[in-house]
N, C-alpha and C positions, 0 to 999 in steps of 0.2 A: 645217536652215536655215529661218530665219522666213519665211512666204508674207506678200505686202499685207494691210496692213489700211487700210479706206475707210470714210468715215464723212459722209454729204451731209445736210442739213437744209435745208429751207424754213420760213418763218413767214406765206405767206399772198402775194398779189400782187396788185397796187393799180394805180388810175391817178391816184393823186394826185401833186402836183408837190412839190419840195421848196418851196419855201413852204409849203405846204398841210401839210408835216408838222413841218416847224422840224427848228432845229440841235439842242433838247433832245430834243427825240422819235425824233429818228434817232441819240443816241448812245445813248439808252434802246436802241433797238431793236439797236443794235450788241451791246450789253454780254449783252443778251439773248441773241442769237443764240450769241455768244461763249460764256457760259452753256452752254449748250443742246448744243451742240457736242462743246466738251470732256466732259459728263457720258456722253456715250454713246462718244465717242473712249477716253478713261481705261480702260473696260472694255472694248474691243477692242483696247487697247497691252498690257493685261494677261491677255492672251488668252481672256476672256470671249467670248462667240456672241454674232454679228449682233443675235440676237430680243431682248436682254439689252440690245443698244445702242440699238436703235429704240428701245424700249420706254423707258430712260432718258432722249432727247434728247427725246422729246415730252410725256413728264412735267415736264422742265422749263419746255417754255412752256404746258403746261397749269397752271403756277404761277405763269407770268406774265402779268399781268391786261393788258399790251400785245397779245398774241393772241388770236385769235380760238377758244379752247378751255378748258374748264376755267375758270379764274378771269375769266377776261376773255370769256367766250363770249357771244355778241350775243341779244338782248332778240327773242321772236318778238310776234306783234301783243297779247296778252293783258298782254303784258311776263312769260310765262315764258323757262326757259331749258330746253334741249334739249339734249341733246349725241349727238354719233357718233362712231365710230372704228371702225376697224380696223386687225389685225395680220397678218401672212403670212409664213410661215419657208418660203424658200425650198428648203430642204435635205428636207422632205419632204410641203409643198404643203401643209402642216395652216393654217387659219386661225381667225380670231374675230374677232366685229364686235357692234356694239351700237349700237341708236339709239334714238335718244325719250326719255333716260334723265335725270334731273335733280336728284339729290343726290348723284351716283359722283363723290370729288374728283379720279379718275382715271381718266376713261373708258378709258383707253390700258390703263390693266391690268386692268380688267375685260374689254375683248375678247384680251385674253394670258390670260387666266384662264380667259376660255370656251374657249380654244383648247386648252387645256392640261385642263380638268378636267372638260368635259361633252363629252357626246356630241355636240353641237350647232354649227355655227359663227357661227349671227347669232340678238339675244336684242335684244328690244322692249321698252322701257317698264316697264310695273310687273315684268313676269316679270324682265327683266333685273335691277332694283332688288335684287327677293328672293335673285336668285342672288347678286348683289351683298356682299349681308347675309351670306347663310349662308357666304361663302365670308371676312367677317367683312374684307371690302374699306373703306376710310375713309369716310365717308359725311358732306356736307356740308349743312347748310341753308340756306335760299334767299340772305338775307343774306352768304353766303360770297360769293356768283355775281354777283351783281346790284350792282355798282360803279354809282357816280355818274354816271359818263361814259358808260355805255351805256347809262343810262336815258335820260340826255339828248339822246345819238344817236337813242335809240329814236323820242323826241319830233320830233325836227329829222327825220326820216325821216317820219313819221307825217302832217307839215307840208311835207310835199314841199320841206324846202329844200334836199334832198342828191341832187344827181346821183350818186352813186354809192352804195349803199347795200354795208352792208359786208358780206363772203363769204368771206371768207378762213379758210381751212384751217391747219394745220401739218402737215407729216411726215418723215419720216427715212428714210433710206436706208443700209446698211449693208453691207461686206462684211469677214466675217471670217478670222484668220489660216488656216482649217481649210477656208476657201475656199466658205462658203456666204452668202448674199444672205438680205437681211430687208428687210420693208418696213413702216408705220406712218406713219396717218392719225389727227385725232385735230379736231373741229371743232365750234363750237357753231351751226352754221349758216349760216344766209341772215337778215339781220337784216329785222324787220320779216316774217317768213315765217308762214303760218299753223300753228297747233301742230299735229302729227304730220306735219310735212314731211318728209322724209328726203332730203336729196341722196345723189352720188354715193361718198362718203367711204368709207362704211360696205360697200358693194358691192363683192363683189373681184371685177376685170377691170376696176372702171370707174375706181374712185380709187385703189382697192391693190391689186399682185400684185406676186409675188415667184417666182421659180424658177431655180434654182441653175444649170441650162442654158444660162439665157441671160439676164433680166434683173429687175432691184427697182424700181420703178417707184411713187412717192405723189404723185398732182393734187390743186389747188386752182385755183380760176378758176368759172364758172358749172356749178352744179352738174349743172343739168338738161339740160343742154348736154352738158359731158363724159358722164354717165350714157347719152346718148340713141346718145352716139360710141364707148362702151365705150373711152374712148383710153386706162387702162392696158394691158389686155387686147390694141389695138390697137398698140401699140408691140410688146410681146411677137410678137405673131404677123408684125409686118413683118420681127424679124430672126429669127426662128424658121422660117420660111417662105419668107421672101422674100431671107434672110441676107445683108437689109442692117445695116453697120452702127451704133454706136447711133445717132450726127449724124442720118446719114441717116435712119434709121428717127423719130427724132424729130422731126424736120423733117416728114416724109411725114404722122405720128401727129396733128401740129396741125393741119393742114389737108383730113386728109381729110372728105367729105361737107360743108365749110364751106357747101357753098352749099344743103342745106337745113337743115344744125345752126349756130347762130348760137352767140355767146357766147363769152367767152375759153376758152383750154385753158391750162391753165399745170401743168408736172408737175417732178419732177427724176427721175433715173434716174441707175441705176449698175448696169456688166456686169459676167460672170465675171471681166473682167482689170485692173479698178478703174478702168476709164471712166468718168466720170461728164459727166453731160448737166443742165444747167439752163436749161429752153424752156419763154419764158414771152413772153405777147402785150401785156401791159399795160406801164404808165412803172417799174414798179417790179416786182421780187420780194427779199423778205428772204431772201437765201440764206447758205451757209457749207459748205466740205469741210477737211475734213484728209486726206491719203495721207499714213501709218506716221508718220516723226517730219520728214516736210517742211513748210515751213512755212504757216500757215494760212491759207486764203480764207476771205474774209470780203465782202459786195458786198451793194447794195440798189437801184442805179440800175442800168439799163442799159448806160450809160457806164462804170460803175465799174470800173476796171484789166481792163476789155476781160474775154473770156472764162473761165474757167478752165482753166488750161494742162495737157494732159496732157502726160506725158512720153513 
């Protein structure tokens, strides 16, 4: 008999309003997410592994220049571009992560790559590139990255005219039929950030973890904030430890030390028994789950058809 399969994604969490985003930019971003979803769903219906479905659902908005990764990855002050990620296979704690990196068309599977083929789990900058190359990964020029619209944000940032400056991450969450948890992050930064920033992303316990015990775990919200809060790592150990469960422990996960860590936290999570948690502090987070062949969530507002329904 077939065990659950789960499959959660996020594209980043915002406080902008709906005016602020319009009715065309939020079905872009629906179709996206939709996207994005089913590519890593598809190969967990087909009984493909968790690291296989991360790994595919944030490839796909690393292709789409509406997130903040990959194609669409935000401008730092020079107007380069930067990328991080990581991955986490909960079934035997192996990972891989990369940052600094800025020709990989797919950071995502460059840190599945380190995970899988060097002795190493986190790889910077030019060394990353090189392992990049040899490992004979896609490799993009600048032109590919550098859309019109981030340049322009970049400027309208630069100009103080944007209260919110953009931060947004993507990641994926997975559980597959064979019953183990994947995790994957994948982000082009803090826009406007000085070059070799690193947020939290790329760091596992802070923006990634995974462990088939108890839970899969990818943030996005302020980086230096979640990083300082360790709040992957920190949800893990509240139900590890504290064996609350996920609600609770994600609830507890936001708010602990708020009042000397400032900044949003915003994460999605998924446990052993295909729980999933989407806890996020701003007006918005692009989210989406599927569980086995029920039917699909899909959400962006906070309002939007209320929580997602476990069974």
């Amino acid at each position: 008999m077939k065990k659950n399969f789960v499959i959660a994604i996020h594209g980043g969490a915002e406080n902008q309003s709906r005016e602020e985003l319009g009715e065309a930019k939020e079905a872009a971003y629906q179709q996206g997410l939709e996207n994005a979803l089913m590519a890593g769903w598809h190969i967990l219906e087909q009984g493909g592994s968790a690291i296989d479905a991360v790994e595919a659902a944030v490839k796909s908005m690393e292709n789409n220049q509406l997130f903040n990764a990959g194609r669409g990855g935000s401008l730092a002050k020079d107007e380069s571009i930067e990328f991080d990620a990581a991955i986490m296979d909960g079934k035997n704690m192996k990972a891989g992560a990369v940052s600094g990196v800025k020709h990989v068309k797919h950071p995502i599977t460059l840190a599945k790559t380190i995970m899988q083929r060097s002795p190493h789990v986190l790889l910077t900058s030019i060394g990353a590139e090189n392992f990049a190359m040899e490992q004979e990964l896609e490799m993009k020029g600048d032109d590919y990255f550098k859309t019109e619209e981030k340049i322009k944000s970049l400027r309208k940032a630069k100009k103080k005219e944007k209260d919110e400056l953009l931060k947004d991450t993507v990641g994926a969450v997975a559980l597959d039929m064979d019953g183990n948890l994947a995790a994957a992050t994948s982000t082009g930064g803090l826009e406007n950030q000085y070059p070799g920033r690193v947020g939290d992303s790329p760091i596992i316990g802070s923006g990634t973890y995974a462990n088939n015990e108890v839970v899969a775990v990818s943030c996005t919200g302020d980086g230096e904030g979640i990083m300082r809060a360790n709040v992957a790592h920190e949800l893990y150990a509240l139900m590890k430890y504290k064996k609350l469960p996920l609600k609770e422990a994600a609830q507890e996960a936001m708010t602990v030390y708020k009042d000397r860590i400032e900044g949003d936290r915003n994460f999605i999570a998924l446990d052993p028994q295909g729980n999933v948690e989407f806890s996020f502090e701003t007006a918005l987070m692009f989210r989406a789950c599927k569980k086995n062949h029920d039917p699909t969530y899909l959400a962006i507002w906070k309002d939007d058809t209320g929580e997602w329904e476990q069974e």
